[in-house]
C-alpha positions in Angstrom: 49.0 61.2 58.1 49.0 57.3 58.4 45.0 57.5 59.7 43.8 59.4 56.5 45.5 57.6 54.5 43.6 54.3 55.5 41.0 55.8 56.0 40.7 56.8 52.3 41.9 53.6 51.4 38.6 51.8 53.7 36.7 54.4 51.6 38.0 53.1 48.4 37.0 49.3 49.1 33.7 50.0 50.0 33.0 51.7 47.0 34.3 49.2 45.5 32.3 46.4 46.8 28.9 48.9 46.1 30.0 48.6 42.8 30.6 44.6 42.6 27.1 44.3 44.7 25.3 46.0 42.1 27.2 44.6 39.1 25.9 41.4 40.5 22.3 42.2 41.1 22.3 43.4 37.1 23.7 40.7 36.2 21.2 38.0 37.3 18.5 36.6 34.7 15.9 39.1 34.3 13.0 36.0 34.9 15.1 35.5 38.7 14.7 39.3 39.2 11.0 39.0 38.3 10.1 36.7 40.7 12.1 38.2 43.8 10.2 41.5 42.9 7.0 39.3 42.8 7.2 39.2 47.0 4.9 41.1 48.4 6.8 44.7 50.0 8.4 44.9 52.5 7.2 46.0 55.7 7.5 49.7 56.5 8.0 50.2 52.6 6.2 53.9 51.4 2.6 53.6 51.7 1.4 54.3 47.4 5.2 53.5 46.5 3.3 51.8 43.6 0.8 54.0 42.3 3.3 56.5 42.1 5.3 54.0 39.6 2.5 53.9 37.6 0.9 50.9 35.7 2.8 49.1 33.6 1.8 48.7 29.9 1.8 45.0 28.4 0.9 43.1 25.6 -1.2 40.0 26.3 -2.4 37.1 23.8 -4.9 34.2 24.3 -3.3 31.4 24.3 -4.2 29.1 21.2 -5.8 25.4 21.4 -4.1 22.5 20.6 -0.4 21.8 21.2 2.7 21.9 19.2 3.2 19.0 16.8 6.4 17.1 16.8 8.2 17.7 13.4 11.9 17.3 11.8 13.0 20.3 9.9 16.1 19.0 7.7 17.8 19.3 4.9 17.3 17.1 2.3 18.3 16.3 -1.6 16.6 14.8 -4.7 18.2 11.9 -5.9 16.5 10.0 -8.9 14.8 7.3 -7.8 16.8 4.7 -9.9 20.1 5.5 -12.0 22.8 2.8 -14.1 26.4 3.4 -14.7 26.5 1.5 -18.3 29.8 0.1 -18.6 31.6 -1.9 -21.4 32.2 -5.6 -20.9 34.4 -6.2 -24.1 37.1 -3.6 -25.5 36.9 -2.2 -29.1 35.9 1.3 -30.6 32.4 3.2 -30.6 31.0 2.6 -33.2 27.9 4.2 -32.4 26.3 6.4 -29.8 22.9 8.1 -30.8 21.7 8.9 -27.8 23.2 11.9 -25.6 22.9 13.9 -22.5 19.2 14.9 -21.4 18.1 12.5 -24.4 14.9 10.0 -22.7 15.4 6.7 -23.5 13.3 3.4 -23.4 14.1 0.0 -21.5 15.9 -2.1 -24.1 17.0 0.6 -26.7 20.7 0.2 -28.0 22.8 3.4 -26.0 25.7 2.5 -28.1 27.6 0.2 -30.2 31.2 -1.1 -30.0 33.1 -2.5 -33.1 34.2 -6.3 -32.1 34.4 -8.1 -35.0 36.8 -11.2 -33.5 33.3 -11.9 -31.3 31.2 -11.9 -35.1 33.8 -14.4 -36.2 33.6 -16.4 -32.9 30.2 -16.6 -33.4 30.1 -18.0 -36.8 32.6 -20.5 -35.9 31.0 -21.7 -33.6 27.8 -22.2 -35.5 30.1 -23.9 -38.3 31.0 -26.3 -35.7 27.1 -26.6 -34.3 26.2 -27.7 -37.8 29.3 -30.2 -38.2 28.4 -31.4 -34.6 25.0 -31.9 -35.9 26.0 -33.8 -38.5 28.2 -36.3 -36.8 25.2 -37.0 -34.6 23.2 -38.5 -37.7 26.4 -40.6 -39.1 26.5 -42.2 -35.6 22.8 -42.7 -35.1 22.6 -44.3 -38.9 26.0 -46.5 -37.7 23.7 -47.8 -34.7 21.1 -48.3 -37.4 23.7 -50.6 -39.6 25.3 -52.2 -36.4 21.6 -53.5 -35.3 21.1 -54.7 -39.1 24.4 -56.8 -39.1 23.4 -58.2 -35.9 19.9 -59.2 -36.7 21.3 -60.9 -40.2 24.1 -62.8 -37.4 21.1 -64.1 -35.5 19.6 -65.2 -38.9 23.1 -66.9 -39.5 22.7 -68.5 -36.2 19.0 -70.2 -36.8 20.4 -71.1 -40.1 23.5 -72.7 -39.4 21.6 -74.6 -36.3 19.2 -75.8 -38.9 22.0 -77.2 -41.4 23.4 -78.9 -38.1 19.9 -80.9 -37.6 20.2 -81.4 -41.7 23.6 -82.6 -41.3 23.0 -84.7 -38.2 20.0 -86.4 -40.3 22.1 -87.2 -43.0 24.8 -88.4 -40.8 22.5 -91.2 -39.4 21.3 -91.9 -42.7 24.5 -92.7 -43.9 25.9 -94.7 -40.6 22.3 -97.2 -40.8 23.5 -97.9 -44.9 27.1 -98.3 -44.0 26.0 -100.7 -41.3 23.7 -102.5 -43.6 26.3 -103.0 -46.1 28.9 -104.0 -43.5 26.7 -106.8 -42.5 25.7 -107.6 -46.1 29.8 -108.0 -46.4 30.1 -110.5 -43.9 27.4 -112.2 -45.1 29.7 -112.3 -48.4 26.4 -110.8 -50.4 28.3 -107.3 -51.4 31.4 -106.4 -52.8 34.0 -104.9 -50.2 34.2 -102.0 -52.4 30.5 -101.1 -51.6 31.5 -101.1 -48.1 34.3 -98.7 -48.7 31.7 -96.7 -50.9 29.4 -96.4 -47.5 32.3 -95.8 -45.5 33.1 -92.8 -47.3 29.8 -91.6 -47.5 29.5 -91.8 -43.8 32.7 -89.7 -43.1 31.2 -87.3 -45.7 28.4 -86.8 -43.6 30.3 -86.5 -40.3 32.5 -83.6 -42.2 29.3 -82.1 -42.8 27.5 -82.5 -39.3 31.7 -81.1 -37.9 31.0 -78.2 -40.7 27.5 -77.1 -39.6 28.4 -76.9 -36.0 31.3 -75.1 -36.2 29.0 -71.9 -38.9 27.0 -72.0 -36.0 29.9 -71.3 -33.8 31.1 -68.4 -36.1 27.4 -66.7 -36.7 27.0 -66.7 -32.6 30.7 -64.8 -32.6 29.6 -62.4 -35.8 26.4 -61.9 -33.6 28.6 -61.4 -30.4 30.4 -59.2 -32.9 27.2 -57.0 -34.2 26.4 -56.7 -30.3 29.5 -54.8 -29.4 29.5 -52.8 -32.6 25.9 -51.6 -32.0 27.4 -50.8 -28.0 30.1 -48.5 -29.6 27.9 -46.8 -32.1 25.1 -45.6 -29.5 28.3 -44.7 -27.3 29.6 -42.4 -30.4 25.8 -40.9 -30.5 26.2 -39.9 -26.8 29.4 -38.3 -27.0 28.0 -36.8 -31.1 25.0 -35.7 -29.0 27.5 -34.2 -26.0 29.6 -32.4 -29.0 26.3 -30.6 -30.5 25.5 -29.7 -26.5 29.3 -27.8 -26.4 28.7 -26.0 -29.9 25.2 -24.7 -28.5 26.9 -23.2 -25.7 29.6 -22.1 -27.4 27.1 -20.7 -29.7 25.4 -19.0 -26.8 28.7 -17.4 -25.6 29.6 -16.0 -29.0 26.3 -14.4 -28.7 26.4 -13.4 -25.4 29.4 -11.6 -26.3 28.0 -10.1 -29.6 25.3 -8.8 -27.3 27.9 -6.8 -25.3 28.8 -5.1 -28.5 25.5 -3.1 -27.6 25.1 -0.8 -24.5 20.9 -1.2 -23.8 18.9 1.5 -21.4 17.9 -1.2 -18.6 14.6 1.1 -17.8 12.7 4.3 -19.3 14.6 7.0 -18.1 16.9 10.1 -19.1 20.8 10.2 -20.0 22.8 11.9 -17.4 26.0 11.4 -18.3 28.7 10.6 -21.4 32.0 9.9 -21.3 33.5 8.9 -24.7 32.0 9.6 -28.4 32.3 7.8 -31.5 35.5 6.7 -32.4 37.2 6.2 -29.1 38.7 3.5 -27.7 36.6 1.5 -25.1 38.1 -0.4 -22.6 36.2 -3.5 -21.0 35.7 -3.2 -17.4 37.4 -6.3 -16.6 40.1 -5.2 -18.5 41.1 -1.9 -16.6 38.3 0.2 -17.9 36.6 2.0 -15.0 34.4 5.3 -16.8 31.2 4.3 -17.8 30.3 4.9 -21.2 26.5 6.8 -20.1 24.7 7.4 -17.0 21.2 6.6 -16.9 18.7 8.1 -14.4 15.0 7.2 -13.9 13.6 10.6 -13.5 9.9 9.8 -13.5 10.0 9.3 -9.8 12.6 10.7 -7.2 13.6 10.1 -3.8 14.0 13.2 -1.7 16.8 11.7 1.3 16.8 13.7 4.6 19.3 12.4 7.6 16.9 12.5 10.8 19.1 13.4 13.6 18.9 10.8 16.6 16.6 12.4 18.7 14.1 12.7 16.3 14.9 9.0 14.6 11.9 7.1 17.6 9.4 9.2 16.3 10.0 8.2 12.3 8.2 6.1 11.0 7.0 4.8 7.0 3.7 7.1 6.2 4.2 10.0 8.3 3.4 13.2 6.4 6.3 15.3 4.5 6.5 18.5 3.2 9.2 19.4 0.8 10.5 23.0 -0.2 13.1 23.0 -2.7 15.5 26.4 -2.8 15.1 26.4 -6.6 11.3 26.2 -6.7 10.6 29.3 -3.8 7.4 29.6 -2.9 6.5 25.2 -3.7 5.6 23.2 -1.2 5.6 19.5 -2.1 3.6 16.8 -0.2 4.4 13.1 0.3 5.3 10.4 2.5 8.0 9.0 4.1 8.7 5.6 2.0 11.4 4.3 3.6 13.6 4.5 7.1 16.9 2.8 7.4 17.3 0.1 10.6 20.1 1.9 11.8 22.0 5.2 12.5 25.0 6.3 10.7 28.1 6.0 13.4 29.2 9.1 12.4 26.5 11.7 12.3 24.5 10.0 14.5 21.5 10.2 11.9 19.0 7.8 10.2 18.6 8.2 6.6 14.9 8.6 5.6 13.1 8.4 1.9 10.3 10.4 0.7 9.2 9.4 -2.9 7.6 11.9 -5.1 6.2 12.0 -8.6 8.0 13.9 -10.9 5.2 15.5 -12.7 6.2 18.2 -15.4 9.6 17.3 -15.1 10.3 20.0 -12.4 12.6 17.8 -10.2 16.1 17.1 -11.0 18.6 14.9 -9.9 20.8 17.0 -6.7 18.4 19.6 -6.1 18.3 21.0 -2.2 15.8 22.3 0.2 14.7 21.7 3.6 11.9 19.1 4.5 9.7 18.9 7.0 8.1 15.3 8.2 5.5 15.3 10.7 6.4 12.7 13.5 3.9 13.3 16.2 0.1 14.6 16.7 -0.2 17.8 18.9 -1.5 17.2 22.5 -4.8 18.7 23.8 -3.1 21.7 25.2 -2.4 25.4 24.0 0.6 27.3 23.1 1.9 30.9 23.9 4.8 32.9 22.9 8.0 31.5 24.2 8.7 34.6 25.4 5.7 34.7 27.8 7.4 32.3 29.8 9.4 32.6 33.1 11.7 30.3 35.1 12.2 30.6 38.2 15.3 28.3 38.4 16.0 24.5 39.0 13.7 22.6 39.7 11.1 25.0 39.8 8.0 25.2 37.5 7.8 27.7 34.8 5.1 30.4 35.0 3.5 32.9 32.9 2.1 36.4 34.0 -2.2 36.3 33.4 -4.3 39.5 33.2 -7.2 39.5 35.1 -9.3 42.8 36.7 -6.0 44.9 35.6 -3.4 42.9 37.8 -1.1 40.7 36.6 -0.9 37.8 38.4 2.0 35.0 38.1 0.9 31.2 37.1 2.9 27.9 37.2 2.1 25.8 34.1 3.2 22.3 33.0 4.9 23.0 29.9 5.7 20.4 27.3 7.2 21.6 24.1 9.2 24.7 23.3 10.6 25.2 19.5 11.9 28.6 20.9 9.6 30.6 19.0 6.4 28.9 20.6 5.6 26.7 23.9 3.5 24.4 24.5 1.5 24.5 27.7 -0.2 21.3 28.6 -1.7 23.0 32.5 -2.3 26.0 34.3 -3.8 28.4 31.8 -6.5 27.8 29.1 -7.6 29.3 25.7 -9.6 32.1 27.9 -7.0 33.5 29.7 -5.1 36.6 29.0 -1.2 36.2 29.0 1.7 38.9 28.8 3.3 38.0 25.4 6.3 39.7 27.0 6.6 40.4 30.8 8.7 43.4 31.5 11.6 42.7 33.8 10.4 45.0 36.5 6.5 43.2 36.8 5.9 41.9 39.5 3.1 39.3 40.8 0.1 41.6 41.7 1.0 44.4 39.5 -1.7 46.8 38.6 -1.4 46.7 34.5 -2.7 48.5 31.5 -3.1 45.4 28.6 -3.2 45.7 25.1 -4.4 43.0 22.9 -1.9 41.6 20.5 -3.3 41.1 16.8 -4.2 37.4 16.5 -2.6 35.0 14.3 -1.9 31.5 14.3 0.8 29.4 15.2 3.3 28.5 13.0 4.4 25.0 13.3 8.4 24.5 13.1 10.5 21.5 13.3 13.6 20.8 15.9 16.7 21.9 14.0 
């Protein structure tokens, strides 16, 4: 009893490991199983084992020239090209707004209005106080104008007081040649003593007046001294007139920079996007809290369509390669352009590069968020062909890939140097040629040497797709 039991239990474990072997052998890649039926048979195999499978029926294509050009297939978005959040710089209420959403507007035309009348009064003040300014500028420089006068009649006093000095000093030596004249007639006893005193008086007379002339010219140089400093302090009062008339002008300028913000302006052509308030409401300044923009102002008239080029693809980008745009709500549209501008560095996030493709917005037909994919041509094919991807077989690591090749009814397996594969088509830079017959789609049990029946598949060309 013992023996048939392990002996049915031997019996179970090497059904079991039949099992496992075969499991295994299915579960290999159907290329590896390709090639290890590719060896030749084995000796002592069934002489005809082959022709009694039967030729196997393929598919076969010719592989087309030229290689598979690089591309970036992305998403991308329309943004306009240029837009302005108009905000207010001084609080009040609306006054007016006749513009509105989807309105176009010109560079410089008034948006909207705000009612600040305090900034109207400010202004006017502060051309009152221009003009006033103004005026005390002319009363100084016509002060200067009288303080010069008064000094130029001082230096007249001067020459005239220095000539009734030279009259005085005459006279004085007139008088002191008759006194002494008289004195010496006296002690001669030929005059009267009272002649002498006469003389004597006269003389003193004179001296008063030579004393009298020198001290006027003493008096006109201080009056002239006088007109001097006067004349100093009037062109001083014309400077600080003149600096007076310089603070209304700017005061004048800031009233009327601040009138000006009463009026939201377009600052280029373009179409309004957005509103936020209407008439009536109250605006609050920006510095002053405020932080919703009265309008939004887009330029449509050209838009940027923004992809993010993932890293791989960001060496090969450059300003001018070709673009093609496809916008989910214009099927069927393809849009051409070129890229117009690459960012210098990656975003540390997504690891991508934002890129700009300008387009015209003729008719109108782009708008501001739109989505689609775009596809920007980075690199020129090479000089080989392509093939199905699915024609191709790899053998495993390290190990060239190979296609199967149709030539006198056997199919015979090829290593080729491939270069790209989009997973769709390959690109095969060696080992087959435009001429050559290859199995679009080998079936797992073909082996090299097979006897084959091909059919040609119907030809159409290659469909150039970008690395998602």
């Amino acid at each position: 009893m013992p023996r048939k039991i392990l002996r049915r239990w031997w019996l179970w474990m090497l059904a079991i490991a039949v099992v496992a072997v075969v499991a295994v052998w299915q579960a290999r890649p159907a290329n590896e199983r390709v090639v290890a039926r590719a060896a030749p048979p084995a000796t002592g195999q069934e002489p005809g084992a082959e022709s009694r499978r039967g030729r196997n029926r393929v598919v076969v294509v010719k592989p087309h020239p030229g290689g598979i050009q690089r591309t970036s297939n992305q998403p991308g978005s329309i943004e306009a090209f240029n837009f302005a959040d108009l905000y207010a710089k001084i609080s009040g209420y609306l006054q007016k707004q006749p513009v509105d959403i989807g309105d176009k507007v010109a560079a410089g035309q008034v948006l909207a209005e705000i009612d600040a009348p305090e900034f109207e009064q400010e202004l006017h003040h502060a051309e009152a106080a221009l003009a006033q300014a103004e005026a005390q500028v002319k009363q100084t420089e016509a002060r200067v104008a009288t303080t010069r006068a008064e000094a130029d009649a001082s230096q007249a006093l001067i020459a005239q007081s220095e000539a009734d000095l030279e009259k005085a000093k005459s006279y004085l030596s007139f008088r002191n040649i008759q006194f002494d004249r008289v004195q010496q007639l006296f002690k001669l006893k030929s005059v009267d003593k009272r002649l002498v005193d006469e003389k004597e008086e006269q003389r003193d007379a004179a001296q008063a007046a030579e004393n009298a002339a020198r001290a006027a010219i003493v008096t006109a140089r201080a009056q002239a001294a006088a007109a001097q400093a006067k004349i100093a302090q009037a062109e001083a009062d014309v400077v600080d007139a003149k600096a007076k008339v310089r603070i209304a002008e700017s005061n004048i300028g800031r009233a009327q920079v601040f009138v000006q913000y009463t009026r939201i302006v377009s600052p280029y052509d373009g179409v309004v996007t957005k509103r936020s308030f209407h008439v009536g409401d109250f605006i609050r300044a920006a510095g002053q809290g405020g932080d919703t923009p009265l309008l939004t102002v887009a330029r449509t008239d050209l838009m940027r369509v923004v992809v993010q080029v993932p890293e791989r693809d960001v060496p090969f980008t450059d300003a001018g390669d070709l673009a093609v745009v496809e916008l989910d709500a214009l099927p069927g549209k393809k849009f051409h352009g070129k890229v117009s501008r690459v960012a210098a560095s990656e975003d540390r996030i997504s690891k991508s590069m934002r890129t700009e493709i300008d387009l015209k917005n003729e008719g109108n037909v782009f708008r501001d968020g739109m989505f689609g994919r775009v596809t920007i041509y980075l690199d020129k094919a090479s000089q080989g062909v392509t093939v199905p991807s699915s024609a191709l077989l790899r053998s495993g690591k390290g190990k060239k890939p190979s296609v199967f090749v149709v030539r006198d009814g056997k199919a015979h397996l090829v290593a080729v140097e491939l270069g790209r594969d989009d997973g769709i088509r390959a690109e095969i830079l060696s080992g087959v040629s435009s001429q050559n017959a290859v199995v679009a789609r080998p079936p797992a049990d073909l082996a090299d040497g097979a006897s084959v029946e091909a059919e040609e598949a119907a030809a159409a060309a290659p469909e150039t797709t970008g690395h998602e």
